[in-house]
C-alpha positions in Angstrom: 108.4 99.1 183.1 110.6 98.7 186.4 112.9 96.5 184.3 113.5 99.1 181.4 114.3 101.6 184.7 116.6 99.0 185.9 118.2 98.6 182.4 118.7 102.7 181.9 120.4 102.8 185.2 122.8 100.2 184.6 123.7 102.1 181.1 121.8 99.6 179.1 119.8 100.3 176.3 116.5 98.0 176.6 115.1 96.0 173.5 112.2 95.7 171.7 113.2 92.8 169.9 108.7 92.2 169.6 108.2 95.5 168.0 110.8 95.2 165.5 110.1 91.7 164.2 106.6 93.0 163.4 108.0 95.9 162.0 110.1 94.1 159.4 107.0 91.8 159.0 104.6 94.8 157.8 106.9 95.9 156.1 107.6 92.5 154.0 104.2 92.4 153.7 103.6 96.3 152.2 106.3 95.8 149.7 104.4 92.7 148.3 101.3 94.0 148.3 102.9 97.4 146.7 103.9 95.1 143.7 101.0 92.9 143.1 99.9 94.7 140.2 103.4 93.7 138.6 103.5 90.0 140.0 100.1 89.7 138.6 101.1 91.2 134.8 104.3 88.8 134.9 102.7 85.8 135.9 100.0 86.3 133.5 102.5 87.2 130.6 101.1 90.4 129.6 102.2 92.2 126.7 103.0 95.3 128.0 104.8 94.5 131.5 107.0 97.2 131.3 104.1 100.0 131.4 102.7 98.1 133.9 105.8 98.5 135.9 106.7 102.0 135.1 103.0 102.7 136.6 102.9 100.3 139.8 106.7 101.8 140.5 106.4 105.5 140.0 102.4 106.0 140.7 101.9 103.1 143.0 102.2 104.9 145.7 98.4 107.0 144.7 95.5 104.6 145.3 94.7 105.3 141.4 98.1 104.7 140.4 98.0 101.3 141.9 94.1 100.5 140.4 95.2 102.0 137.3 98.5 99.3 136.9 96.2 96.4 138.6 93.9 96.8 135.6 97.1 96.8 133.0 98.0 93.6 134.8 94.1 91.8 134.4 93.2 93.3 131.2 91.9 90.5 129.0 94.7 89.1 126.2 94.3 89.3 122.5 93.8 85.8 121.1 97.1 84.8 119.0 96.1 84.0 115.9 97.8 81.4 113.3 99.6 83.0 110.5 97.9 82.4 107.1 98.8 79.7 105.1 99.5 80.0 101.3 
């Protein structure tokens, strides 16, 4: 504390070079898990990414908004079926 004194008096401002590194870390780390939902849907190929993302981006932010696009993202995939022949 005595050093940050020290600092003010001689017109310096002091750092917290700590407290912003894990600042910028959390905040890394929020942004990914924001978008899970949407990695999850895109890596999986589903159908309808774009409602996915239009949920995760604009109701993300609501606990149900974010459940609600997680479940777009791991809802099962409709088998692809051949096309008939003849």
């Amino acid at each position: 504390m005595s050093n940050n004194l020290s600092l003010i008096a001689a017109g310096q401002a002091p750092t917290n070079a700590g407290g912003i590194a894990t600042a910028i870390i959390l905040a890394i780390a929020g942004t990914l898990l924001y978008f899970v939902p949407l990695l999850i849907g895109w890596r999986r190929h589903v159908r309808n990414l774009g409602s996915v993302a239009v949920v995760n981006v604009f109701l993300g932010w609501t606990l149900i908004g974010w459940v609600v696009a997680l479940a777009l993202a791991c809802r099962s995939r409709e088998p692809v079926t051949p096309p008939a022949s003849g």
